[in-house]
Structure formats: C-alpha cells, structure tokens
C-alpha positions in Angstrom: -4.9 -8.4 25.3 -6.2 -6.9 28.6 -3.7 -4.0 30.5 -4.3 -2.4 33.4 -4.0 1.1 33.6 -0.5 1.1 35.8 0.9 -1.0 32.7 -0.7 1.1 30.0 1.0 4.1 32.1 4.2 2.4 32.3 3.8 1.9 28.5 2.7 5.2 27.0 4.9 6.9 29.7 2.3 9.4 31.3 0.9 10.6 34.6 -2.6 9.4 35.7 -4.7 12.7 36.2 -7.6 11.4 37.4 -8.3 6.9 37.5 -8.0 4.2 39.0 -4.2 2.0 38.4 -6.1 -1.0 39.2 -9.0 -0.8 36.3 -8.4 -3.2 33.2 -8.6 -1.8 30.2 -7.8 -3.4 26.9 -9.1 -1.6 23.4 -8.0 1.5 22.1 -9.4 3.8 19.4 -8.1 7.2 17.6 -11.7 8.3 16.3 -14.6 9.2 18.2 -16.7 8.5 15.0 -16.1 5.0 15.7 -15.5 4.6 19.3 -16.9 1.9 21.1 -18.0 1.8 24.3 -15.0 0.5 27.2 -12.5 1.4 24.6 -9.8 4.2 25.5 -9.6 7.3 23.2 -5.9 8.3 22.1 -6.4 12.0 20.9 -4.1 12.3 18.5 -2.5 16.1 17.4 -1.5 17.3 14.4 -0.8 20.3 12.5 -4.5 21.3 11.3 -6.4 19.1 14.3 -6.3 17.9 18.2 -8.4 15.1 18.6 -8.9 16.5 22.6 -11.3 18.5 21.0 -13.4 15.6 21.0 -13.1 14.6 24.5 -16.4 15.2 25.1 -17.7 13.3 22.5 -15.8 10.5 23.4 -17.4 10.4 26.8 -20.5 10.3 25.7 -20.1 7.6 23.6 -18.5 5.6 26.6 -15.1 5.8 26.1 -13.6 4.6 29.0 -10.9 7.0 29.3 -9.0 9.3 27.5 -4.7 9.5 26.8 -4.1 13.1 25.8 -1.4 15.4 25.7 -4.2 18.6 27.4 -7.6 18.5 27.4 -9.6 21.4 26.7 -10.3 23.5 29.7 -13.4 23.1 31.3 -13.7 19.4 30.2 -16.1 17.0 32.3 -14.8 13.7 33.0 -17.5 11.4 34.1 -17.0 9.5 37.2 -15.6 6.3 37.1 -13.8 7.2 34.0 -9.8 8.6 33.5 -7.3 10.9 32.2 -3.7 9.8 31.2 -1.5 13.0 30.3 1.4 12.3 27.7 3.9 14.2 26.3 3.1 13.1 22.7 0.0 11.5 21.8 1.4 10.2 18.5 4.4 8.5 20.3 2.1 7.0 23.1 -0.2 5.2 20.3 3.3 3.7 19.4 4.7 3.1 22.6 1.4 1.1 23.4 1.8 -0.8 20.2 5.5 -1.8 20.7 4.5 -2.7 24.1 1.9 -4.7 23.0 3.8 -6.4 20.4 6.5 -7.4 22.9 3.5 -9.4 24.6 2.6 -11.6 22.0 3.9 -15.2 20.8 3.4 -14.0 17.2 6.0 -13.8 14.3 5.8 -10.6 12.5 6.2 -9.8 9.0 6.6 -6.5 7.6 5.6 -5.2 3.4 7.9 -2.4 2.6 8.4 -0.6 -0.8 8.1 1.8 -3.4 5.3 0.2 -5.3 3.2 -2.9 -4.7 3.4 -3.1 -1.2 -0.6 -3.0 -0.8 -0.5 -6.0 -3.1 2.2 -8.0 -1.9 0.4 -7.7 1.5 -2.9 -8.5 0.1 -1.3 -12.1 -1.4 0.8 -13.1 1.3 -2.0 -12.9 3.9 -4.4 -15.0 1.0 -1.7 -17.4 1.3 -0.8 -17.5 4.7 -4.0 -17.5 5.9 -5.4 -21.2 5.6 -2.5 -22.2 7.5 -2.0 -19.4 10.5 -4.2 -17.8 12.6 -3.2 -14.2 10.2 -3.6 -10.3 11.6 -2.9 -8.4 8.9 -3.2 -4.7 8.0 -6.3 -3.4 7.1 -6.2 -1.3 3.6 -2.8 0.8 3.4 -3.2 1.5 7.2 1.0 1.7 7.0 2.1 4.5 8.9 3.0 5.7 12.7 -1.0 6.0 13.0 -2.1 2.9 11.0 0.7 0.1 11.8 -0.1 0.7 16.4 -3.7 0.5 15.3 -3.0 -2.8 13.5 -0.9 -3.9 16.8 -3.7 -3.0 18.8 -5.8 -6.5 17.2 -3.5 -8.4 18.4 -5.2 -11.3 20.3 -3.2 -14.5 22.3 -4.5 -17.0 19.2 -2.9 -14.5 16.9 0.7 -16.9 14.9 1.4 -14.0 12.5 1.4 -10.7 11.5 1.6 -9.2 8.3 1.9 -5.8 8.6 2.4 -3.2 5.8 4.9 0.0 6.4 5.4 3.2 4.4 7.2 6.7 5.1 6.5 10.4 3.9 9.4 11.6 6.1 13.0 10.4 6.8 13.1 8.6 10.3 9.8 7.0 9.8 10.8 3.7 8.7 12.9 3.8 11.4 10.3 4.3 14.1 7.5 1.8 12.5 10.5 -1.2 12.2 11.0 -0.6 16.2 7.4 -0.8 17.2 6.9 -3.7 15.2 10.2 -5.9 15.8 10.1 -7.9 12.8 11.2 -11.4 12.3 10.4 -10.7 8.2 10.9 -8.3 6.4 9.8 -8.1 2.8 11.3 -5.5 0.6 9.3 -5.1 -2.9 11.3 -3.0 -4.7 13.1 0.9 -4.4 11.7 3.4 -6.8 11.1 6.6 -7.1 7.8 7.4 -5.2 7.9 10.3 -3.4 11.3 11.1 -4.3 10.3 15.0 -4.2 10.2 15.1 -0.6 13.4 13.4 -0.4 15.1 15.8 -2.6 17.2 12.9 -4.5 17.0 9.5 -5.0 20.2 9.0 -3.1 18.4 10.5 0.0 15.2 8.2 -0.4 17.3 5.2 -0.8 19.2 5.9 3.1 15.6 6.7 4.5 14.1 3.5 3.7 17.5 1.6 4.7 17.0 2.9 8.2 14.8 0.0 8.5 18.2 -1.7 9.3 18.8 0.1 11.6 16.2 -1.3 14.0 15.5 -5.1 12.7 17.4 -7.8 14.4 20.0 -9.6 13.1 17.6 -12.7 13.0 15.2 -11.1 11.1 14.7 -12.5 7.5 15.0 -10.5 4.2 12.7 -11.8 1.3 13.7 -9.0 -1.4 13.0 -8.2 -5.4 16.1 -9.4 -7.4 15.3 -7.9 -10.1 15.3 -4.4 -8.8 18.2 -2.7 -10.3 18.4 -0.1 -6.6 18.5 -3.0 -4.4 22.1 -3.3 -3.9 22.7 0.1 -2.8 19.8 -0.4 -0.8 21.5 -2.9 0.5 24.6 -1.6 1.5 23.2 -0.3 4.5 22.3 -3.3 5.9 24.1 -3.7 9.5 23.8 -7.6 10.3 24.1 -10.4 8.2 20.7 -11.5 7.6 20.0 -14.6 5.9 18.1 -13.7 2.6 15.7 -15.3 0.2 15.7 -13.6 -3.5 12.9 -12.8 -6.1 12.8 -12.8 -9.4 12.2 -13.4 -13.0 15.4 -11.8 -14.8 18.0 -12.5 -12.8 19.0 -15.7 -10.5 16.7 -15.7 -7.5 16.3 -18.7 -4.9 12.8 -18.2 -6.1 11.4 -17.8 -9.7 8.7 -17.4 -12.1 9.1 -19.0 -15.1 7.1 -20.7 -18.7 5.0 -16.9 -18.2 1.7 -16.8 -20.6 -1.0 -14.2 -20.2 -4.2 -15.6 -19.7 -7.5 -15.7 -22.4 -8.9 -12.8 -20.5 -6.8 -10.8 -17.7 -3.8 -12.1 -15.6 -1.0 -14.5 -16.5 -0.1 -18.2 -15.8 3.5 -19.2 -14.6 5.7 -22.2 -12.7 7.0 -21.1 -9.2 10.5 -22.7 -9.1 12.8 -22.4 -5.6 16.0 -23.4 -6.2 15.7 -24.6 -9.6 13.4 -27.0 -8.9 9.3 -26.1 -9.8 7.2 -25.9 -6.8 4.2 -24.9 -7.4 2.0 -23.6 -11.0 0.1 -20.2 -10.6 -3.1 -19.1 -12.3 -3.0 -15.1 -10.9 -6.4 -13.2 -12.6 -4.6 -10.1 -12.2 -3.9 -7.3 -14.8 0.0 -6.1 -14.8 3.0 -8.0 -15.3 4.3 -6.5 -12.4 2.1 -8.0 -10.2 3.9 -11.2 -11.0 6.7 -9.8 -8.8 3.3 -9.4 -6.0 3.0 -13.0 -6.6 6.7 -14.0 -6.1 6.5 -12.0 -2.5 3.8 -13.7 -1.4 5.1 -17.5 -2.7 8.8 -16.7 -1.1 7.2 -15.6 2.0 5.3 -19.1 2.2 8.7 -20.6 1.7 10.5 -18.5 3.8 8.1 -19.7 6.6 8.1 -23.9 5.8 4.4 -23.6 4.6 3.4 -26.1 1.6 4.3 -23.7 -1.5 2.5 -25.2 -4.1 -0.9 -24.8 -1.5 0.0 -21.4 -0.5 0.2 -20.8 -4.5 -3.2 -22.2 -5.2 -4.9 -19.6 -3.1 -3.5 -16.6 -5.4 -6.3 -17.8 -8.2 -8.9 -16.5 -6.3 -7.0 -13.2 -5.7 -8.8 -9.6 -5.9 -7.4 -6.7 -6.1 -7.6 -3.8 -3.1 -9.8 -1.2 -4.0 -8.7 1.3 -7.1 -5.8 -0.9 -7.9 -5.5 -2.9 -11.1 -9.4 -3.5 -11.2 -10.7 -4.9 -14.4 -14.1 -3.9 -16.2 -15.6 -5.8 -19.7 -18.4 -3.7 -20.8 -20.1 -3.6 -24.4 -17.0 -5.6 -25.5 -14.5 -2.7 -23.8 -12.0 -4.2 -21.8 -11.5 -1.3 -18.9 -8.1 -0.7 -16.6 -8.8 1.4 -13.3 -5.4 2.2 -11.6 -6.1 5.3 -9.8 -4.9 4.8 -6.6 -1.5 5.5 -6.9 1.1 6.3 -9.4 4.5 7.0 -9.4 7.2 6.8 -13.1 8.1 3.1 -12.3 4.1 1.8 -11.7 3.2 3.9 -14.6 5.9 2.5 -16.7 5.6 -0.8 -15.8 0.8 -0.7 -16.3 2.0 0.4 -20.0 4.5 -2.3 -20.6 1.7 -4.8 -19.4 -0.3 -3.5 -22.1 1.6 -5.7 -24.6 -0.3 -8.2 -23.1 -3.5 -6.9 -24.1 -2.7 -8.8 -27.5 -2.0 -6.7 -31.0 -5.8 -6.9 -32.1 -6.7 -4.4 -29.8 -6.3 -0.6 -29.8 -5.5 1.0 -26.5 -6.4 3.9 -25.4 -4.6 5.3 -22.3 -5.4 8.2 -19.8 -3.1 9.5 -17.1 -2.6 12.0 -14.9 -0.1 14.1 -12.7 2.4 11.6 -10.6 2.7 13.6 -7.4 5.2 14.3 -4.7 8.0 14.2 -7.9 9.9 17.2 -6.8 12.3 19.0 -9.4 12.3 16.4 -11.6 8.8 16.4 -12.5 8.7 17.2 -15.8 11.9 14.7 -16.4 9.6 12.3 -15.2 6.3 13.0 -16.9 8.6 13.4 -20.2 10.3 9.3 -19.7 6.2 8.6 -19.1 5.1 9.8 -22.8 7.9 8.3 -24.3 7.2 4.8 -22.6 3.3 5.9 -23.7 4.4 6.5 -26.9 6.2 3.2 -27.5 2.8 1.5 -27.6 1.5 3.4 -30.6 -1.6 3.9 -28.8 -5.2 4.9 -30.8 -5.4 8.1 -28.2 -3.9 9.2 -25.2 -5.4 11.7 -23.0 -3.9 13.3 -19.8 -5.0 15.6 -17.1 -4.0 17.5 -13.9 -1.3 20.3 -13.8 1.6 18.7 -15.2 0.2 15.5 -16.6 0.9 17.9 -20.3 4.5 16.8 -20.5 3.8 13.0 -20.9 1.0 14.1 -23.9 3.6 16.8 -25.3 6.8 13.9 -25.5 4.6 11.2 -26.9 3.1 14.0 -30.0 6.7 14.2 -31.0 6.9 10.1 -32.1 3.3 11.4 -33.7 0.8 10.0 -31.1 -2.3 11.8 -31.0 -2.5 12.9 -27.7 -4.1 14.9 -26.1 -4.3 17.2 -22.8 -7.7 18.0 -21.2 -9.1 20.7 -18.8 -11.8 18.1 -17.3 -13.1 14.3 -16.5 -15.8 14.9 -18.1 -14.0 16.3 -21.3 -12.2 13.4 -21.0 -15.4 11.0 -21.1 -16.6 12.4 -24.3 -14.0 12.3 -26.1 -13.6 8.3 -25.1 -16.9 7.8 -25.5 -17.1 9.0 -29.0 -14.3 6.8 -30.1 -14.0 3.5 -28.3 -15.5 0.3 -29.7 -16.0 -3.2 -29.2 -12.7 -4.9 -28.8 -10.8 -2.0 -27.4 -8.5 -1.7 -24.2 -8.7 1.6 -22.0 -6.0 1.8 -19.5 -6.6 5.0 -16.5 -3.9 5.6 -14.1 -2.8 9.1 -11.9 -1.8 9.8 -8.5 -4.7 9.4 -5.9 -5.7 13.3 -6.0 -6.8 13.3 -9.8 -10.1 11.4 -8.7 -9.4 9.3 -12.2 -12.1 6.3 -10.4 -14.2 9.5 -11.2 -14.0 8.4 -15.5 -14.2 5.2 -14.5 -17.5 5.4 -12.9 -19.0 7.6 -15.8 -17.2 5.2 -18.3 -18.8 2.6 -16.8 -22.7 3.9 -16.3 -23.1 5.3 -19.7 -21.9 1.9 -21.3 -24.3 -0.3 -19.2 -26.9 1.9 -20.6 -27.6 4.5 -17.3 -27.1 8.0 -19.0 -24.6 9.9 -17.9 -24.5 13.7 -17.3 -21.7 15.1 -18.8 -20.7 19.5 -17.9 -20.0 21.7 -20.6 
C-alpha cells in the first residue's frame, strides 16, 4: 500500500522536519539490521534503547526517511531524504498500522489466549490458506511492535488476516484490538500465564476482556467451551456478538469426537458442527491439548463458509512452530521438546498427554521454572509435581530457581526425583538411564534454554560425542 508522506503525517500525527509532503513512500521497518533500501525507519524507544541512535545507520543503508521522536544532535540527513517528529514512536508504528488497516478490503481475524495461541494461528492459516489470499503473523510477533509490523504487509490482493495478539501489561489488549479492528476474534482459552504481573487471576481475567472493549459488535467470537474461566471472561463482553463454541467436554456448535492416538505421535478424531460429522482429522501432533488448536482452526473455517472437511485435510501435514511440541525418535527414544513456553495449565495439560504415550513405556520428564507466576509460585510449582507425580514416572528431573518445588511434591507420593544445578548434569544422568522404548518429555519457560538438553540429547544419541562440564 503506497502513502504519501502528507497521509503518513496525518496518520502517525507528526510535524515534517525536513521532506517533501508530495514523495510516496510505502514500506516501513523498526531495525536497521534489516532495513531495506526506500523503506522508512520508525526508531522505536524504550527503557534500555532509542532506535534514533541508529539514524545514521539507517541512512546509509538507504532508508528513505526516518519517524522519530529526536534525533541525535548533530545528525546528517542526506538530501532528498526526511524527518517526521512524533510524540511517541511506539504509538506512530500503531497509528500507521490502524491506518493502514482501515485501507484495506480484508477481513481480519485475531488469536488471543493464555496458551496455544501460536498454534491455533499456525492451523487456521494452514487451513485458510488454499482458499484466501492469507497474511498472517509471522512467529509470535503479537504485540504493540509485532501486530503494526504484520499490518504493514498488507497488500490490495490481501482477503484475510490472521493476526496473533498477546499482553504483558493491562491496556494492551486494548490498544492491539483497536489497531487491528477485528471482524474475528478467536479466544483459546484463559489461564494463568503471567498471572504474577497481574497480581490475581481476577485482574488478568478484566485485562484480557478489554478486548471488548474495542471489537465491534459485528465482530465474531469463536471461543474454547471447555475452558472452565470463559464465563467470567465473558461477562465483560459489551455487545451481543454472535458466537461459535469449541469443545470436546461440554456441548459446543463444534466438536471433536471417536478421539484415538495415533501408532506414533498425534491423534485421530471426527470434527462434528452441530451434531452432524463434518470432516475426519489425522493431526501428527504430540499433546491432547492441541486437539483444542485443531478445533480453532476447523471453527474458524466454519465460521467463515469455507469447505470444513477441506480446510481439515490440510491439518495432516501440520508442523509445529519452532520449540513447541517437536517430536524426536532416536536409538528407539521417543523425545518431547516443549521449551518455548510454559505456564501450570500447558505444563499440566503436556503431562496428561503422556497417557498417550501408551503403558509400555517409561517416561521420563524434565521441567523447569514457569515464570512471571508471582506470589503464587511455589503454589503453582507444588499442583505441577503432584500432576508429575500422577504419572509414576521412571525419573523426573527439574532445574532453574524454583523448579525444586514440583521435584520436592512429587518425592512425597515416592517418585524419584530429582533437582539439578546444570543442563549438562541433567544430560548425564538421562543418558545413563534411558533406553530403547522410552518417552522423555522437556518443558520450562523460555529462559531455562531446556532446547539446550535437547540438542545434547540428541547429538550424543546419533552417535556425535557430546561434551559434557563437570
């Protein structure tokens, strides 16, 4: 979509320091790294960085102009090249994007959730997209940086969006429904992720409703049944949107039913909308929970008149986003890498899917802290091991600061668990004990780095030896 500077000024809402209104302009970019020549660099601000800092570099890689709240003094902007001042860099970017979205013809459907949202994205889009010409969000790129930046690809071919959002503070929600205007919204469940900078659930529940208060009342809801917070989610819903339910526990418009795990990851099921089956799944996919990814993605097809039962077809050749749910088979060692993110209801639900796994194998589990918990940390580490615990697992190992309590609560139903100091402690003492036949499950929060046993796992099983520390 090409602006001209006069509109991108009217949009962003700053003063032209030095430009031409008439020049058309029509890519933007937040990091000189990847700047391309003609594109316009937004130099974003934050509380450890100012992206003005790299004015300079941005002009010599040909950036057309910069948008910038101050530039450093003394820098050189080349002829032929401009300055738009702003009051707020951040809140330009979004400005630009809302603007931008206003523009196009497309529908736009936004991923919001506690847990799976990543996922649910990832499936709708495979569906959606031999049907619609799809722009979709690019990795977890789901915040007030990521979601304009998404925007910004918008093209005049472009029938549908599919746009992930996420919050770390109150308001944020509230800001990313307004730039993007939905006409869907998808709501994967309410949990307890990032609860500690909430300070109660109760608190986290109203800052993700404040998505209501932006979407229109013709907007769409596609929601979870199942999840047991959805009602007082709910409850803060302004309009009265029309709404198409989720589920496999309780009555949904659309369901997954006859639920069988497949010979070697991932589960078979019917799809059935309204009682009626619509459409058979084969999903390759470790977790039960992803089921409920699955269910999005085949309600969102529905929700927008597409053939189900094609839509469905596409999830068998699903993969997984990097570090999530990735499944490894080495030396007869069936391997579960879930380290991007982990929270007491993903964690939970990764052990429950375990079951799955089949009773001839013995699992082995490692996990580490679940961050951003709050007070109720150790509450929640404790419900972890006894969950853990449940599964009579052959060893369970944790790591990190205050990954202890989920080993400590499962040793009291007489699990031998462990808590170590170091990945590589933790390699060794796998390695010495897993065999042929045997499951290993690794999950924590993204800043354990457990890919990190994954990768060692991995190399010293296909035979590349692996250094290990003392």
């Amino acid at each position: 979509m090409k602006l001209s500077l006069s509109v991108i000024l009217s949009a962003a809402g700053g003063d032209l320091v030095l430009g031409e209104p008439s020049i058309i302009k029509y890519s933007f970019n937040t990091d000189t790294r990847a700047i391309l020549p003609g594109e316009i660099f937004i130099a974003l601000k934050g509380a450890n960085f100012d992206g003005a800092q790299f004015a300079h570099d941005a002009f010599e890689k040909g950036a057309a102009g910069i948008i910038a709240s101050a530039l450093p003094q003394g820098t050189n902007i080349p002829d032929g090249r401009f300055y738009i001042k702003v009051e707020n860099a951040e809140k330009a970017l979004g400005d630009l994007a809302a603007y931008m979205r206003r523009q196009s013809k497309a529908k736009v459907m936004i991923v919001m959730g506690s847990a799976g949202k990543t996922t649910s994205k990832e499936m709708i889009s495979l569906c959606f997209s031999p049907a619609l010409n799809l722009l979709c969000t690019h990795g977890n790129l789901n915040n007030l940086i990521g979601v304009p930046l998404t925007l910004f690809r918008l093209e005049p071919q472009t029938q549908m969006v599919v746009a992930e959002i996420g919050m770390n503070t109150s308001g944020e929600i509230r800001h990313l429904s307004e730039i993007t205007n939905p006409d869907y919204l998808v709501v994967t469940n309410i949990g307890r992720a990032h609860i500690g900078m909430f300070g109660s659930q109760a608190e986290l529940i109203r800052a993700k409703a404040e998505v209501f208060d932006e979407i229109r009342p013709e907007c769409l809801l596609i929601l979870n049944a199942d999840c047991p917070r959805m009602p007082r989610f709910l409850s803060y819903v302004r309009h009265a949107h029309q709404k198409i339910t989720y589920g496999i526990e309780r009555d949904a418009e659309v369901m997954a039913k006859r639920i069988q795990p497949l010979e070697h990851q991932g589960y078979r099921f019917d799809v059935f909308i309204h009682g009626e089956k619509a459409a058979h799944v084969s999903l390759p996919v470790f977790g039960r929970h992803n089921i409920y990814n699955a269910l999005a993605a085949a309600a969102s097809a529905f929700a927008l008149g597409l053939d189900v039962k094609a839509a469905c077809a596409e999830l068998e050749n699903f993969k997984p986003a990097w570090m999530r749910s990735a499944v490894y088979e080495k030396k007869g060692i069936r391997i579960i890498s879930d380290c991007y993110n982990a929270n007491p209801d993903s964690v939970a639900l990764a052990l429950r899917s375990l079951v799955d796994e089949g009773k001839n194998r013995r699992l082995f589990i490692v996990l580490g802290d679940m961050l951003e918990l709050g007070e109720d940390a150790q509450q929640f580490h404790r419900e972890v091991g006894r969950v853990a615990a449940e599964l009579r697992p052959a060893m369970l190992l944790t790591f990190g600061e205050i990954a202890h309590f989920i080993s400590d609560e499962a040793s009291r139903s007489g699990i031998k668990a462990n808590h170590l100091q170091s990945h590589d402690d933790i390699c060794r003492l796998l390695l010495k004990n897993l065999r042929e036949g045997d499951t290993l499950l690794i999950k924590g929060s993204r800043m354990m780095k457990l890919e990190t046993v994954t990768e060692k796992i991995l190399k010293t099983l296909s035979g590349n030896k692996e250094t290990l520390g003392e």
